[in-house]
C-alpha positions in Angstrom: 0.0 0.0 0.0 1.6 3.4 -1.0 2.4 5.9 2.1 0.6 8.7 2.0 1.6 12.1 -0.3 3.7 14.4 1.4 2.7 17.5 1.2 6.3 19.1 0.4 6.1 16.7 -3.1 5.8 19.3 -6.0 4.0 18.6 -9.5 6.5 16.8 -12.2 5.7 18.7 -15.4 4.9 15.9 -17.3 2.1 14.8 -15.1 0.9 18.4 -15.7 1.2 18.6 -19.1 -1.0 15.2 -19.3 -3.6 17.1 -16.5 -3.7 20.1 -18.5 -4.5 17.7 -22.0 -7.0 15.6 -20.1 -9.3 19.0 -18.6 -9.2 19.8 -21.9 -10.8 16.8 -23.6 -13.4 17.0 -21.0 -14.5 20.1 -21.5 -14.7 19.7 -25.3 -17.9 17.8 -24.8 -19.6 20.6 -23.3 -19.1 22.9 -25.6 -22.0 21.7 -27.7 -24.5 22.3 -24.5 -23.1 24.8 -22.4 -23.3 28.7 -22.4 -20.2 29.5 -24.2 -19.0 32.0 -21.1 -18.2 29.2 -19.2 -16.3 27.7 -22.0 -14.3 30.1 -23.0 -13.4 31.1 -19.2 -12.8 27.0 -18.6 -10.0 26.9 -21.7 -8.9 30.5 -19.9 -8.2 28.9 -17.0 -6.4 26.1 -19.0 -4.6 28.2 -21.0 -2.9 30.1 -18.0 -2.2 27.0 -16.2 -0.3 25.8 -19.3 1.7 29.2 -19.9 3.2 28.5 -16.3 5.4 25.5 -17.7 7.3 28.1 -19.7 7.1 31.4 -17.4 6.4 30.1 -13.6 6.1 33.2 -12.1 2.7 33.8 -13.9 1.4 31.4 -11.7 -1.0 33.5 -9.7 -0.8 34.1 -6.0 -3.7 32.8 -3.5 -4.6 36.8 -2.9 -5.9 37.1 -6.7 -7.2 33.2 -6.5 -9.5 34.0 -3.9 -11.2 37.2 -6.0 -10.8 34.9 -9.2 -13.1 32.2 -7.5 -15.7 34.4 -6.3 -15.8 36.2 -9.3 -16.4 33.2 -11.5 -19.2 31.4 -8.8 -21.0 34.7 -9.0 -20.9 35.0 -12.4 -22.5 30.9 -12.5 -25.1 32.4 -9.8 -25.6 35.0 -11.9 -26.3 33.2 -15.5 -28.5 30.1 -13.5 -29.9 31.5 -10.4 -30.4 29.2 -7.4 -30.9 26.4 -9.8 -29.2 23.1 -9.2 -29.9 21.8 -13.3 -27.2 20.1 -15.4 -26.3 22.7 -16.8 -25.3 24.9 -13.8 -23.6 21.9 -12.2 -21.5 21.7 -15.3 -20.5 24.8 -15.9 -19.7 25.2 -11.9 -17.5 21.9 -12.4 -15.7 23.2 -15.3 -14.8 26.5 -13.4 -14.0 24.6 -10.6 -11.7 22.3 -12.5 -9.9 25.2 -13.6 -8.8 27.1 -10.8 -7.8 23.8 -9.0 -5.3 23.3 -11.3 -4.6 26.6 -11.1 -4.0 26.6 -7.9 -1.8 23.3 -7.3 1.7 23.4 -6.4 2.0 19.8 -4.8 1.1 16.4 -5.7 -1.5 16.6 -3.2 -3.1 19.2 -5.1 -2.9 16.7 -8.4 -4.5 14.3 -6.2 -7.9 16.4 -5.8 -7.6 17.7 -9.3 -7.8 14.1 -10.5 -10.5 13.2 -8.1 -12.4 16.5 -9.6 -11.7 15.0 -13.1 -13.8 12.4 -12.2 -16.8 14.1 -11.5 -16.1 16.1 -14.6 -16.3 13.2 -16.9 -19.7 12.0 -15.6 -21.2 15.9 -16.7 -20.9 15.2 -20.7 -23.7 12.0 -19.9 -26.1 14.5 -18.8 -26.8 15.7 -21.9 -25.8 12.8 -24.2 -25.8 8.9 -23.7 -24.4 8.3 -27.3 -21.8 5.3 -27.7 -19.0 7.4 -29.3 -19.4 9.3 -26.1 -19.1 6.3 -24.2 -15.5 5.6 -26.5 -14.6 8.7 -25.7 -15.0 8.9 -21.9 -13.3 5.5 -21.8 -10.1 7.0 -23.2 -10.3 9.8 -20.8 -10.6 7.4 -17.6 -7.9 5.2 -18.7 -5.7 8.7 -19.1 -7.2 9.5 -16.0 -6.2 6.1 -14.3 -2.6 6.4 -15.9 -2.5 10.4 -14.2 -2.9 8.7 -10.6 -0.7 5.7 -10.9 2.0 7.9 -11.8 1.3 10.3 -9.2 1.0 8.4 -6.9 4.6 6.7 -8.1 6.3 10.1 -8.2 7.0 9.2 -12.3 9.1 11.9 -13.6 7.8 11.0 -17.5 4.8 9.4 -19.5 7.0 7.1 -21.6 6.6 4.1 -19.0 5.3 1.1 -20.4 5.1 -0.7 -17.0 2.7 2.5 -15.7 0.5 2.1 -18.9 0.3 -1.1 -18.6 -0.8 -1.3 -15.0 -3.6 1.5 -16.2 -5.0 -1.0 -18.7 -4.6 -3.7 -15.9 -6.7 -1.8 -13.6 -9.5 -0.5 -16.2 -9.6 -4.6 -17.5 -10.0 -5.7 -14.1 -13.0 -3.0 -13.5 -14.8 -4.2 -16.1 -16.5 -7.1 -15.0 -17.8 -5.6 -12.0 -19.0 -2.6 -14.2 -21.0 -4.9 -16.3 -22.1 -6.4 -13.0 -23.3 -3.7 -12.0 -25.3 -2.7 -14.9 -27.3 -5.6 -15.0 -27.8 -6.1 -11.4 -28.1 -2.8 -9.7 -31.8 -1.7 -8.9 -32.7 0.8 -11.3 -34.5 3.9 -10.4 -37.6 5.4 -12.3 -36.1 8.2 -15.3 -32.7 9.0 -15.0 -30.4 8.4 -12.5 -28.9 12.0 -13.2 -32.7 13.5 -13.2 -31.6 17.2 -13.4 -33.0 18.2 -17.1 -33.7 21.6 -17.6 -37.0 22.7 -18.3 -35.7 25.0 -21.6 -34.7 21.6 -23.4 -35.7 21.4 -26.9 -36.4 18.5 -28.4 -37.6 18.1 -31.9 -40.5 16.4 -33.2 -44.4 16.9 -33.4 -45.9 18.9 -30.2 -49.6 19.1 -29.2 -50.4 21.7 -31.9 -51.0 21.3 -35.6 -50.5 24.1 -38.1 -49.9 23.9 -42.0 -46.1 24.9 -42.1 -45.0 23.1 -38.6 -44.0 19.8 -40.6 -42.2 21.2 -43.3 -39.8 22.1 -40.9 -38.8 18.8 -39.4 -38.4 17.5 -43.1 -35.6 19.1 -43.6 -33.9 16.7 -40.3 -32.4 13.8 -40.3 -32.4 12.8 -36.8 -34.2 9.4 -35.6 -37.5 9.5 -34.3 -37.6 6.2 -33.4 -36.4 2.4 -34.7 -38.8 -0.3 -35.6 -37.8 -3.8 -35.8 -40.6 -6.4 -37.5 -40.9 -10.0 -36.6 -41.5 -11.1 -39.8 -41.8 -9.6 -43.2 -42.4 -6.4 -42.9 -45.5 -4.4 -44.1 -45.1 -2.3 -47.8 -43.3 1.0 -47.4 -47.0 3.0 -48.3 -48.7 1.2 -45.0 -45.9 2.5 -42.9 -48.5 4.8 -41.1 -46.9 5.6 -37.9 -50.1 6.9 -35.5 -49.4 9.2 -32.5 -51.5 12.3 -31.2 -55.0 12.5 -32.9 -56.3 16.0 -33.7 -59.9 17.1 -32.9 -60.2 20.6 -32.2 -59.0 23.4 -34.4 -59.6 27.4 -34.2 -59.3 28.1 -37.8 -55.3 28.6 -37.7 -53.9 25.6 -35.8 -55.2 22.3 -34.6 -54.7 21.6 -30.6 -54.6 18.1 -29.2 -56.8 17.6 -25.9 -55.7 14.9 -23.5 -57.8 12.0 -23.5 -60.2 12.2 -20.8 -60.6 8.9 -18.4 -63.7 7.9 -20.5 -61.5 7.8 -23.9 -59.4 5.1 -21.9 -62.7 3.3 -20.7 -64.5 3.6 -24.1 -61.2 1.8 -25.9 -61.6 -1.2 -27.5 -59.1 -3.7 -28.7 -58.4 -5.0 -31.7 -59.0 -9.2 -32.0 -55.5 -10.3 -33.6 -55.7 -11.9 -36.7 -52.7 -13.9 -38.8 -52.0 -10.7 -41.2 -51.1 -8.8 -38.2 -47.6 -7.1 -37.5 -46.0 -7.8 -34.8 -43.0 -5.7 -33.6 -40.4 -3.6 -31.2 -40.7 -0.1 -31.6 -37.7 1.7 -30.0 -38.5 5.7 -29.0 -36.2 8.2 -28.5 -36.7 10.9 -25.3 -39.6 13.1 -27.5 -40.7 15.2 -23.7 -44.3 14.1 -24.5 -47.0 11.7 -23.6 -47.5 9.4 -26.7 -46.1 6.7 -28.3 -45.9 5.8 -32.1 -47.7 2.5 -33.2 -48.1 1.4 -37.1 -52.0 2.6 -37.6 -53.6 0.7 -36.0 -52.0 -1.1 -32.7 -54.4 -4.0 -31.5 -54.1 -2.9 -28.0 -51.9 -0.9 -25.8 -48.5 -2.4 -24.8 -47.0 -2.6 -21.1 -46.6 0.8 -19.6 -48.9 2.3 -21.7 -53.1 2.7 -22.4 -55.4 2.7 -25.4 -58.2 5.5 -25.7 -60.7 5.6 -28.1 -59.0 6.9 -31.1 -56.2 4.3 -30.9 -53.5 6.8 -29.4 -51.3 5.0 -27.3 -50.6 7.4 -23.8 -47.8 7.0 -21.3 -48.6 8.3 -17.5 -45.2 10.8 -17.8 -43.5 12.7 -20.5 -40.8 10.0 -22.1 -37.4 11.5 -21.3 -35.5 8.4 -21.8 -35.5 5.5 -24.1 -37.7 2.8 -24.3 -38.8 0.1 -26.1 -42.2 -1.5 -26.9 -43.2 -4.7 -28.1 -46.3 -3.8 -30.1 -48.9 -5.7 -32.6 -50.8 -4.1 -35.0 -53.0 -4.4 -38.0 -53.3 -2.2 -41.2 -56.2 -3.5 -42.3 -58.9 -2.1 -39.5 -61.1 -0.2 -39.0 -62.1 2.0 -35.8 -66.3 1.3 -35.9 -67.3 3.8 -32.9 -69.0 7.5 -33.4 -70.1 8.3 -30.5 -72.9 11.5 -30.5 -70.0 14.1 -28.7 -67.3 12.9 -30.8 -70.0 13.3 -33.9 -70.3 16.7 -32.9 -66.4 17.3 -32.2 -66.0 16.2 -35.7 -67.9 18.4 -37.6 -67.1 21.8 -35.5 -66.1 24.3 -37.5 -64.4 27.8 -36.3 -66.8 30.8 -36.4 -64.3 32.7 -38.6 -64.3 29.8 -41.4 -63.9 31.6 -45.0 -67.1 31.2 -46.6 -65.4 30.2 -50.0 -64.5 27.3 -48.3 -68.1 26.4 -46.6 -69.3 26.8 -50.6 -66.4 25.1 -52.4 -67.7 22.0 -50.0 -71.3 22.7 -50.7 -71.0 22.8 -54.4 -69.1 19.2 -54.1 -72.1 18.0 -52.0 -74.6 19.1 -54.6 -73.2 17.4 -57.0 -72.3 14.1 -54.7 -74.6 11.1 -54.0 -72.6 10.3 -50.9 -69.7 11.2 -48.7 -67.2 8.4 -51.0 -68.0 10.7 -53.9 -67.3 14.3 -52.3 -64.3 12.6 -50.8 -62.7 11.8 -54.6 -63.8 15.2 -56.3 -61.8 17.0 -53.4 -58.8 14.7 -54.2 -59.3 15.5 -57.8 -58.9 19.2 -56.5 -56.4 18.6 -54.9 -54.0 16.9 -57.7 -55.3 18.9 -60.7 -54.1 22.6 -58.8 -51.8 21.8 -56.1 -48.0 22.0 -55.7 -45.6 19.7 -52.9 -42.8 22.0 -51.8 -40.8 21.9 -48.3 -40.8 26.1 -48.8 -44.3 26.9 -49.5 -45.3 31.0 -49.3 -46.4 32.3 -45.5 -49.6 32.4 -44.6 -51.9 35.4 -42.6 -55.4 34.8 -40.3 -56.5 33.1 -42.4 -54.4 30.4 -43.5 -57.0 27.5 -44.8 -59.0 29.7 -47.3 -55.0 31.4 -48.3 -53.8 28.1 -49.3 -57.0 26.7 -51.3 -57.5 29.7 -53.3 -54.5 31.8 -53.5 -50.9 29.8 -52.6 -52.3 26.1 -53.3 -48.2 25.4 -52.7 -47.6 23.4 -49.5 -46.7 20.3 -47.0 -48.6 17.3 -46.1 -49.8 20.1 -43.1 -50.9 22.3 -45.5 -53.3 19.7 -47.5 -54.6 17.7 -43.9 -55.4 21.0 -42.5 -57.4 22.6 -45.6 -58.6 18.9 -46.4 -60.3 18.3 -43.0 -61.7 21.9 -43.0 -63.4 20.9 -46.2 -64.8 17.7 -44.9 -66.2 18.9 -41.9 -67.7 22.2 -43.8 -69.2 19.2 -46.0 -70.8 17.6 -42.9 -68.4 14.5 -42.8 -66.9 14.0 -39.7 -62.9 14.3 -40.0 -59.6 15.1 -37.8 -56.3 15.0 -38.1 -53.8 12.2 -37.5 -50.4 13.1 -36.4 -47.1 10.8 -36.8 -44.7 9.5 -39.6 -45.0 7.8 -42.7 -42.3 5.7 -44.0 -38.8 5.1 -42.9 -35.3 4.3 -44.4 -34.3 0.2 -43.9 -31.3 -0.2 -42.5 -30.1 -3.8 -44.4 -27.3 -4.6 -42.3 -29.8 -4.0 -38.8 -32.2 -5.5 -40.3 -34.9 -2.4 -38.6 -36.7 0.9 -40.2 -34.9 3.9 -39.1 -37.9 6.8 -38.7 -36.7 10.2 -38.9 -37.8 13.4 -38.3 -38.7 13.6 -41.9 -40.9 11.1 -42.2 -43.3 13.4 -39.9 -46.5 13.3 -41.4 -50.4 14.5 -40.8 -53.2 12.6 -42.6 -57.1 12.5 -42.0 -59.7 10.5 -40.9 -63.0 10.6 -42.1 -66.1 9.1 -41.2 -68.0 6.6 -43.8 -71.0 5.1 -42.1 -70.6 1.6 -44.1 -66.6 1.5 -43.0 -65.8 3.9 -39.5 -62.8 6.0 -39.7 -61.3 6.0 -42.8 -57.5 7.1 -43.4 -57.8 9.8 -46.3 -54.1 11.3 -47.1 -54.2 13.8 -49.3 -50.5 14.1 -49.8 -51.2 10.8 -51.7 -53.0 12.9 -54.2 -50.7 15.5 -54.8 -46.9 13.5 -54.3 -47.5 9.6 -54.5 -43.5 9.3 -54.2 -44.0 11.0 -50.8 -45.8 7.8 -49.6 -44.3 5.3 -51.8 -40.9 5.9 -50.6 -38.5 8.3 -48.2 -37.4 11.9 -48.4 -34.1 12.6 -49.5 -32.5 14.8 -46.4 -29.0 15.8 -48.1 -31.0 16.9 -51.6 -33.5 18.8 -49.9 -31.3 21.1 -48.0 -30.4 22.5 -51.6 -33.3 23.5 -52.8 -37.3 24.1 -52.4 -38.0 20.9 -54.1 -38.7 18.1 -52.4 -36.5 14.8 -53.4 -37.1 11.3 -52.8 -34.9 8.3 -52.5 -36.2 6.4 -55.6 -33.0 4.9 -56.5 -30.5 3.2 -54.5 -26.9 5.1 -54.6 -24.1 3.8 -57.0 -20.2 3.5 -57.0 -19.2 5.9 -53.5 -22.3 6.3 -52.5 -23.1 3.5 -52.1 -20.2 2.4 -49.5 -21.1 5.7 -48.0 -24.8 4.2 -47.5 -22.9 0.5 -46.2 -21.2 2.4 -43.8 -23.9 4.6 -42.5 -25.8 1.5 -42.1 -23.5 -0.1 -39.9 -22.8 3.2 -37.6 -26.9 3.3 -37.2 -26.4 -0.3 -36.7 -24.4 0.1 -33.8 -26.1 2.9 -32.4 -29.3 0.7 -32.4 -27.8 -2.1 -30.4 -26.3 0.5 -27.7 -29.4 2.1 -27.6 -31.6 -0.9 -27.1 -29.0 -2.8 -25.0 -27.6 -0.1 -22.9 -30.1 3.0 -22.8 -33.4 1.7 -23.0 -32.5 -0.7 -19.9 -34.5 0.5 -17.6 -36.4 -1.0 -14.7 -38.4 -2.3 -16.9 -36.5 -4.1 -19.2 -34.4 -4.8 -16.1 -36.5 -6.9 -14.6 -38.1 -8.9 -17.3 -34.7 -9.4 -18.3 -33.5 -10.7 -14.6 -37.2 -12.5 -14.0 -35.8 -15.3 -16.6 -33.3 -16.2 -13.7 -35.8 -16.5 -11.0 -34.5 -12.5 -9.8 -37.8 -10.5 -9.6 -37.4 -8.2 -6.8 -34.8 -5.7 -5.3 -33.8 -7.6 -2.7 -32.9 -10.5 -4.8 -30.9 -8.3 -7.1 -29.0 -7.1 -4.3 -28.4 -10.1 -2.9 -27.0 -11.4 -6.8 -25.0 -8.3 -6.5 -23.3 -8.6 -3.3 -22.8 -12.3 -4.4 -21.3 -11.9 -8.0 -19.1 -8.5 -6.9 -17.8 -11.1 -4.2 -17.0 -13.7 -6.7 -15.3 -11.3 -9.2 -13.4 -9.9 -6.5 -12.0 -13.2 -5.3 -11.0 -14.1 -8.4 -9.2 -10.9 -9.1 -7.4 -10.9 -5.8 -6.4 -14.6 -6.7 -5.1 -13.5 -10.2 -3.4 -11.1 -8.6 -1.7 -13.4 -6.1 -0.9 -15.7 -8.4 0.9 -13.3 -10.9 2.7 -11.9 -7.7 3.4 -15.4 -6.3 7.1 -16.8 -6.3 7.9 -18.9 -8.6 8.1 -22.5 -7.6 11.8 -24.0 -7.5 11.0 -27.7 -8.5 15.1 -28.6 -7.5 14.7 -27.2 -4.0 11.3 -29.2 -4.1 12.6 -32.5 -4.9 15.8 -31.7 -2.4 13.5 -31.5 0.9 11.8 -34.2 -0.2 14.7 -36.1 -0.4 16.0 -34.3 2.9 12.7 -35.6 4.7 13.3 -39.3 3.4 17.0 -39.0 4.8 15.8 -37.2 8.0 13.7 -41.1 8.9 16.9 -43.0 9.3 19.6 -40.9 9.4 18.1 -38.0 11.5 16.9 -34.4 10.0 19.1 -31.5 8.6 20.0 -28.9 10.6 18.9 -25.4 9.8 22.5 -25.0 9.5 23.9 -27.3 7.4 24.7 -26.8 4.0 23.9 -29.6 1.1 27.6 -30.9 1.0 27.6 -31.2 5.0 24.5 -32.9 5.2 25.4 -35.7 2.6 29.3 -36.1 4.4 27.4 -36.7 7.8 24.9 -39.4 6.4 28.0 -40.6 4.5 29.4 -41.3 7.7 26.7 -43.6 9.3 25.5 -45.2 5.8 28.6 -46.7 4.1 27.0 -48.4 1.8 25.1 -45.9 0.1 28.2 -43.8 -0.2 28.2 -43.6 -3.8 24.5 -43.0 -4.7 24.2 -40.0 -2.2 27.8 -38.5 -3.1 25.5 -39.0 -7.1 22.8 -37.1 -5.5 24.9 -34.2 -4.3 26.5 -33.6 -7.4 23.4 -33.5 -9.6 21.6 -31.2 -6.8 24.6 -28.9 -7.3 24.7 -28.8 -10.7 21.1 -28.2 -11.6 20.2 -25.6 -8.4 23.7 -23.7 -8.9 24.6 -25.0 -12.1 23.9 -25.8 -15.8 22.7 -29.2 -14.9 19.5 -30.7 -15.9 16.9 -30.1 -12.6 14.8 -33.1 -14.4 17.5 -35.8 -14.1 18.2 -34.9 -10.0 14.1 -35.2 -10.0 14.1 -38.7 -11.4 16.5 -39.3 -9.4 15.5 -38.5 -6.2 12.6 -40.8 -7.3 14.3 -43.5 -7.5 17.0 -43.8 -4.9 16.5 -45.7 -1.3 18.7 -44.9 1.5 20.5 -48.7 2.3 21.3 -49.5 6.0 
């Protein structure tokens, strides 16, 4: 065990030089999240600490320190207030960082600075669980474990293989008990870290519907969620992907209302049937209260409920990953109307643009029933309309401005003005939010959904069928349907591309190898952060573990074991070598000592063979044989196999 540091023990500069290269790597991370005061002043801090190598007398003096320090935590009080969130605790951490390092003069100092480091590298996790993350703060704790060996061994450079090597040693040995740990440790409910801050933005569809709110998100490529089909999956236009349903609108934007306790009670299943889909939908954190299920799930998977317009609701925003073994079926049909819902159906907004009441009226006139209306308002809609991610602004008005004066717009743009139309037409309709489609990922064999693939459709209401899926994007851009939106073309230009063709020569390695980085990401995402209690314990119940206590008591069992084993490895790598001639020599020794009484502590080899010589005549020879061999293999050249064979064989004669 090493003594402790004296305090008198000054910093080597190499182990300073490593410090200063390590703070900076962990504050790189941050730079992406944090106010960028606290970053610049964190490499500030750096940056002085390092110009002290060259000139030491810049290093500042405890009287400016102390100023310096209270300076910077007001400035952190400041910017944050009282608040305790991730990012105040990391930009406090960062500062703090600094002026340690700063400050140190001793190996002592190092010592905290390293112990601060650790704490530091947790911060980045707080705002981003990603697996190059994970690489990344692996390298950094290695460094970090390599920083305290050699302090702690007063090394006066980094080029020492035996130091490095105990590092890796140590972070080898920890793994085991990490994964351990993982699997085993009671998990709590949301994050362990739970400090998010409430000005988070997260993309994705909110509770509010308005024409040009899903152009925007076509234009990212970030995952939505993953979908993984047992079985063959269903044909890239019945990739509906259902979330928040869309009743009530005020002429300019649609508003979701959360389902009352009645929706929940008034849900009913769906019977399965052998065309179904069955599948595990992977979320990402989306801060809201629904999940996505391919229109429409049978019936609501574990930690979520059904209501009466097949949305699937959580109890709590999702704010971390999880995954949901789902079934669903394209093929049905939701067969309930109640009176209120009638009625919430066919509201229209006071200020509704009487062109648009008539336009629906003149359609009616000349309709037999609502399936006839329906296709002369998609004829409309595909003999004047234009598809375009940049479509022109809209006023007060925007339903009435985009049938009759733009008529250039987004899938929100056509469900919005088509569902206004429709209900002005007395058939009941609202508005479906979700995506459509998806990009397959052939070497992860799963549908990667993106933000682009955000989508709003509409129901209808045919009294011979229920609620009937009307898209009138179909009508305008098929291709839209029939296959995914080309992110990298569309950020070009107004137009919106499609991925109709699969890429050739480059591209298409670049598409191989973007597959297997999504790849990855799926598997660490679904193995590592979407274990939650959950998973945890459906996981561990396949072992007979289905409680906390039993899980501790697995822990404290398994740590034990790993530790033994370690401490034996250890002890067995540190052990003396075992000396097989000095073996076979008190063996021999202990065979003489029965008739021609024991060695003394004493006596050397060659005295201890002249005394027995003396009492056993007749074995003169044989033992003066032993001595020779003994002395040639355990001092000598000699072969220690032939004075072990022989040993074996000899018998002391009377």
């Amino acid at each position: 065990m090493n003594k402790p540091i004296p305090p008198s023990i000054t910093i080597q500069p190499a182990l300073l030089k490593l410090l200063l290269v390590i703070a900076t790597l962990l504050v790189l991370p941050h730079s992406q999240h944090l106010n960028p005061t606290f970053i610049i002043a964190g490499f500030a801090l750096l940056a002085w600490r390092a110009l002290t190598l060259w000139f030491p007398k810049t290093l500042p003096h405890k009287l400016l320190l102390l100023p310096l320090s209270i300076g910077l935590a007001l400035l952190v009080l400041k910017t944050f207030g009282m608040s305790l969130g991730r990012d105040a605790s990391s930009s406090l951490l960062i500062i703090l960082m600094g002026l340690k390092l700063l400050e140190s003069r001793t190996a002592r100092d190092v010592q905290a600075v390293i112990y601060m480091c650790f704490f530091v590298l947790i911060t980045p996790f707080l705002f981003d669980q990603r697996i190059e993350l994970a690489l990344y703060a692996l390298i950094i704790f290695f460094l970090l474990l390599f920083a305290l060996i050699l302090n702690n061994t007063r090394g006066l450079t980094l080029k020492t293989p035996p130091l490095l090597r105990l590092s890796g040693l140590v972070l080898l040995q920890a793994i085991p008990l990490m994964l351990v740990f993982f699997l085993l440790f009671p998990r709590m409910i949301g994050p362990l870290w739970a400090m998010p801050d409430n000005n988070t933005a997260i993309s994705g569809l909110t509770d509010t519907i308005n024409p040009g709110q899903v152009s925007n998100l076509a234009l990212s490529d970030e995952t939505a969620f993953r979908v993984r089909f047992k079985g063959t999956p269903p044909e890239q236009k019945d990739l509906y992907w259902r979330g928040p349903v869309f009743w009530e609108t005020d002429g300019q934007a649609w508003t979701l209302t959360p389902p009352r306790k009645s929706a929940f009670e008034r849900a009913k299943a769906i019977p399965n049937n052998a065309n179904d889909y069955q599948y595990t939908l992977m979320m990402e954190p989306h801060n809201q209260f629904w999940v996505y299920a391919l229109d429409l799930p049978n019936k609501a998977p574990n930690r979520t409920r059904l209501s009466h317009d097949h949305q699937l609701i959580l109890d709590n925003k999702l704010s971390r990953n999880l995954s949901f073994d789902i079934r669903s079926s394209t093929h049905a049909k939701i067969t309930q109307l109640s009176s209120d819902d009638r009625s919430r159906a066919l509201l229209l907004p006071n200020n509704t643009d009487k062109r648009v009441i008539s336009l629906a009226q003149t359609w009616v006139s000349s309709s037999t029933n609502h399936q006839q209306v329906i296709n002369k308002a998609l004829r409309f809609y595909n003999d004047e309309f234009y598809y375009t991610l940049k479509p022109p602004s809209l006023g007060t008005n925007p339903v009435a401005e985009f049938l009759f004066d733009t008529k250039r717009g987004f899938c929100g743009h056509f469900s919005t003005s088509f569902a206004t139309l429709m209900r002005a037409a007395n058939i009941p309709a609202r508005l479906v939010g979700g995506y459509q489609g998806g990009v397959y990922n052939k070497v992860g064999d799963f549908y990667d959904v993106r933000q682009a693939d955000a989508h709003v459709w509409v129901e209808v209401w045919l009294d011979n069928s229920g609620w009937t899926r009307i898209d009138p994007t179909a009508a305008i851009a098929p291709n839209r349907i029939e296959h995914s939106i080309d992110v990298s073309q569309n950020r070009q230009n107004g137009d919106v591309n499609f991925l109709l063709t699969p890429p050739e020569g480059l591209g298409k390695w670049v598409q191989q190898l973007n597959w297997i980085l999504h790849s990855v990401d799926y598997h660490w995402q679904n193995a590592v952060l979407a274990y939650g209690p959950e998973k945890q314990l459906d996981f561990l119940s396949t072992f007979g573990i289905i409680d906390w206590g039993d899980m501790v008591i697995w822990l404290s069992i398994f740590s034990g074991v790993i530790l033994f084993i370690t401490l034996s490895v250890l002890f067995l790598l540190h052990a003396t070598p075992k000396d097989t001639v000095q073996t076979a020599y008190l063996k021999l020794c202990k065979q003489l000592a029965k008739k021609a009484g024991a060695r003394n502590h004493h006596e050397t080899s060659s005295d201890y063979f002249k005394r027995i010589n003396t009492t056993h005549l007749h074995s003169t020879t044989e033992l003066n044989h032993l001595k020779r061999l003994y002395l040639t293999a355990r001092y000598g050249k000699g072969q220690s196999q032939t004075f072990i064979n022989a040993v074996r064989r000899f018998k002391l004669k009377n």
